[in-house]
C-alpha positions in Angstrom: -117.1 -76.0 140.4 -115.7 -78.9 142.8 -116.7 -78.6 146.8 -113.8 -79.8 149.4 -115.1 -83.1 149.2 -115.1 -83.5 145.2 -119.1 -83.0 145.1 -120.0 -80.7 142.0 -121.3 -77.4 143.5 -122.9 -74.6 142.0 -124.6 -74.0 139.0 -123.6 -75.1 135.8 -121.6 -73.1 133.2 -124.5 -72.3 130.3 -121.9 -71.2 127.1 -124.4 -70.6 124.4 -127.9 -70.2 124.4 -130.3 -72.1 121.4 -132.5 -69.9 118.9 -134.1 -72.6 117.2 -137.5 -74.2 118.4 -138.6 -77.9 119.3 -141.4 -80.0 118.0 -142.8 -79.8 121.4 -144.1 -76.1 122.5 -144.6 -78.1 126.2 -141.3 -79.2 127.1 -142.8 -80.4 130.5 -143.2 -83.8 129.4 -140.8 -86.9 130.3 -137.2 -87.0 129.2 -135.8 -90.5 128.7 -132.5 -91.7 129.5 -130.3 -94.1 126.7 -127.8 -96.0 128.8 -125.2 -97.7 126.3 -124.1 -100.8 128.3 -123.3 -102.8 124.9 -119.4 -102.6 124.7 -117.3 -106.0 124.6 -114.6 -103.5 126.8 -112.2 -105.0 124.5 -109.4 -102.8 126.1 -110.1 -104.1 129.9 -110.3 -107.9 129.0 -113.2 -108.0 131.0 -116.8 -106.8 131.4 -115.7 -103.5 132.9 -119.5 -102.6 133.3 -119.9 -105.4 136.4 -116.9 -104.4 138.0 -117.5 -103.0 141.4 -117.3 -98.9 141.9 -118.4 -97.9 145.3 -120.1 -100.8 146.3 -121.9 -101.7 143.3 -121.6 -102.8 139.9 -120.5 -99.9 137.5 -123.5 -100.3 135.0 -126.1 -100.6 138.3 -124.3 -97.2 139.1 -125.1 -95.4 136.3 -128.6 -96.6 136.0 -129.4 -95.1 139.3 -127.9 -92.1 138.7 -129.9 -91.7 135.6 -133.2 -92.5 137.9 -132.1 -89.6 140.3 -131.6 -87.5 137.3 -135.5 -87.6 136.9 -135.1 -89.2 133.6 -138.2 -92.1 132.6 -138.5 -94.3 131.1 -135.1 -95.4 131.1 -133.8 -97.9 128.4 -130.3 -100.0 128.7 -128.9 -100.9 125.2 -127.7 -104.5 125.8 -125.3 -106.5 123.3 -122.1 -108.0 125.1 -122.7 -110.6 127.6 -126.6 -109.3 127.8 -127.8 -111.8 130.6 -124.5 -110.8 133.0 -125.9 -107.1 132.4 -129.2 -107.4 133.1 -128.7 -109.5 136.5 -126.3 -106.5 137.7 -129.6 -104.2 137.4 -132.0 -106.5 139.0 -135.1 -105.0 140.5 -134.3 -101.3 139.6 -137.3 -99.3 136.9 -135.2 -99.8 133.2 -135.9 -101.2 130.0 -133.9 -103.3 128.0 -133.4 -103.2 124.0 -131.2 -105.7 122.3 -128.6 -104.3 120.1 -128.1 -107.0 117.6 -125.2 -104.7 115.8 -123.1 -103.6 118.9 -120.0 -105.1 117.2 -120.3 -102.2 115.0 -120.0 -99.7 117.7 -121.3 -97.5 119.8 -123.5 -95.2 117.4 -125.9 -98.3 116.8 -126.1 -98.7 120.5 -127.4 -94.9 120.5 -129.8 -95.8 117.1 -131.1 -98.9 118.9 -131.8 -97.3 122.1 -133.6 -94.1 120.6 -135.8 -96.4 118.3 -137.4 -97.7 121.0 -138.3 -94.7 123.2 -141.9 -94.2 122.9 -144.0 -91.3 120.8 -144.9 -89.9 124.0 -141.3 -88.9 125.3 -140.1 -85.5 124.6 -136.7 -85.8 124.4 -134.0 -88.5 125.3 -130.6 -88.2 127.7 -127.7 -90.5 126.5 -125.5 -91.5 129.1 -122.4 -94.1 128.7 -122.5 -96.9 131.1 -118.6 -96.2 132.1 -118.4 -93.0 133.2 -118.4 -93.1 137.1 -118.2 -89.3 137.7 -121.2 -88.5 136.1 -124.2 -88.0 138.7 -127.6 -86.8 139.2 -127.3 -83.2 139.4 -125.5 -83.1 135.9 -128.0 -84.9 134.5 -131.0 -82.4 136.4 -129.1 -79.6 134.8 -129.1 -81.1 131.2 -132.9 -81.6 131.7 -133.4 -77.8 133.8 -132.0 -76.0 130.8 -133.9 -78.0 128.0 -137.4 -77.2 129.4 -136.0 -73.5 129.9 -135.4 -73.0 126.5 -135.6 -73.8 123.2 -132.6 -75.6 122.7 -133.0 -79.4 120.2 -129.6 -80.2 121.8 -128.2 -79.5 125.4 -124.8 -80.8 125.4 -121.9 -81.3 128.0 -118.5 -79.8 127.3 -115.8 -81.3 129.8 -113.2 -78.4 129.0 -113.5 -78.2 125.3 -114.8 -81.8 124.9 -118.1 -82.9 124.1 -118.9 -86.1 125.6 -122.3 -87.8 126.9 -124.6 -87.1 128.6 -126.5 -85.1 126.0 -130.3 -84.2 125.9 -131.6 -84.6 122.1 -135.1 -83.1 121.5 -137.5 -85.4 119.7 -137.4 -84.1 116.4 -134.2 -84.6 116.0 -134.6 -88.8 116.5 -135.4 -89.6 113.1 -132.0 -88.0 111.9 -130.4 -89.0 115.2 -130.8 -92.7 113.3 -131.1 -92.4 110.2 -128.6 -94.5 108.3 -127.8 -96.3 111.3 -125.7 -93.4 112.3 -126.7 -92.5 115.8 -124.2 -89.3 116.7 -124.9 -86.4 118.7 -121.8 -84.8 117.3 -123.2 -85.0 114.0 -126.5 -83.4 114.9 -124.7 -80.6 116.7 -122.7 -79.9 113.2 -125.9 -79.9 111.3 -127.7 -77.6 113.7 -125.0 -75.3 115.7 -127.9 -72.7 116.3 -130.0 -75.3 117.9 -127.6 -76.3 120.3 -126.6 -75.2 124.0 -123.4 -76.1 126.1 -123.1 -76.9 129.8 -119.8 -76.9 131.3 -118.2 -79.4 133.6 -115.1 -80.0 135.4 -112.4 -81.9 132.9 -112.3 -83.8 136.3 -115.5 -85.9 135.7 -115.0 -86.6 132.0 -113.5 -90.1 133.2 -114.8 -93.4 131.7 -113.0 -96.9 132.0 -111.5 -98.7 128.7 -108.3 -99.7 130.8 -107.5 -101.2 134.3 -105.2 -98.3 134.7 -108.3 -95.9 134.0 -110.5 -98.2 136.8 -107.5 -98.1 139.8 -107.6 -94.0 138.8 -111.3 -93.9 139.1 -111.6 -95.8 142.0 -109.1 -93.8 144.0 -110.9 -90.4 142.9 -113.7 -91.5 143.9 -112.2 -92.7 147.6 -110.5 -89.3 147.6 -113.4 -87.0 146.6 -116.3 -88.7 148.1 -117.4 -89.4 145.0 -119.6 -92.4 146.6 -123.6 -91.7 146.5 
């Protein structure tokens, strides 16, 4: 649920509860986070990941909140205008991987980024670089329920839709990318029992792909608070 000042409050929704079992019996190990920051943002004309959103650039914005999360190492998929992206996340604790193939889309963003999270790791968060509204108590909750069960997939349903960020267990990576095909959708199709559902407010499912969708964003997040 939403507080007065547009903070999420409370706990989150669990819908369904996971009766399959992970490759790791100790789910206490770390959890990485996948930011996709590849995109050309065809739609916005312009790099909408170094436009500014509460005082920062968007893409610095969402790596921090992925930090706060508790989620390390983190890795930032990098394709469109790479250098421009990396300077907007000077001095903060991510990784870079080059996505040679981000003209094909977004799923060989999520295949690059999950190739290169080390054997140690556990499981991996993906989080989109454009979604604002997405903070570090979501991504907590994600991570909470994983260790607390036995659930290969935790997902986020914003009312009905499935939409990052999503925890993936680590034995489900090698299918995650397997024929370059890097979608959690397609995992939660293939294993519907393994799978568990957080609900969130339709409210923060809210990414930019137009400079209508940034002017909303940005007055939501004046509105609400939204600003960490």
């Amino acid at each position: 649920m939403l507080s007065a000042e547009g903070q999420y409050s409370g706990r989150p929704v669990v819908q369904e509860r996971s009766t399959g079992s992970g490759e790791f019996a100790d789910r206490s190990g770390q959890i990485a986070g996948v930011v996709l920051a590849a995109g050309t943002s065809s739609r916005m004309g312009r790099n909408k990941l170094l436009f500014d959103v509460a005082g920062e650039p968007l893409v610095r914005r969402t790596v921090r909140t992925a930090i706060a999360g508790g989620l390390d190492p983190i890795f930032v998929v990098l394709g469109h205008e790479p250098e421009a992206v990396r300077n907007a996340l000077a001095e903060l604790p991510c990784r870079f991987v080059a996505n040679t193939r981000y003209a094909d889309g977004m799923n060989s963003s999520v295949c690059a980024g999950f190739e290169a999270i080390p054997r140690k790791v556990v499981a991996g968060v993906v989080l989109l670089a454009d979604m604002p509204l997405v903070d570090a108590d979501m991504i907590a909750a994600l991570v909470s329920q994983y260790r607390a069960s036995e659930a290969l997939l935790v997902l986020s349903d914003y009312d009905g839709v499935n939409a990052p960020p999503i925890l993936i267990d680590r034995s489900l990576f090698g299918e995650l990318v397997s024929e370059g095909k890097g979608c959690g959708k397609r995992l939660r199709r293939s294993h519907p029992d393994k799978a568990t559902n957080i609900s969130w407010p339709a409210a923060l499912l809210a990414d930019l792909d137009t400079p209508e969708d940034y002017e909303r964003v940005q007055a939501q997040i004046a509105a609400h608070r939204w600003a960490r």
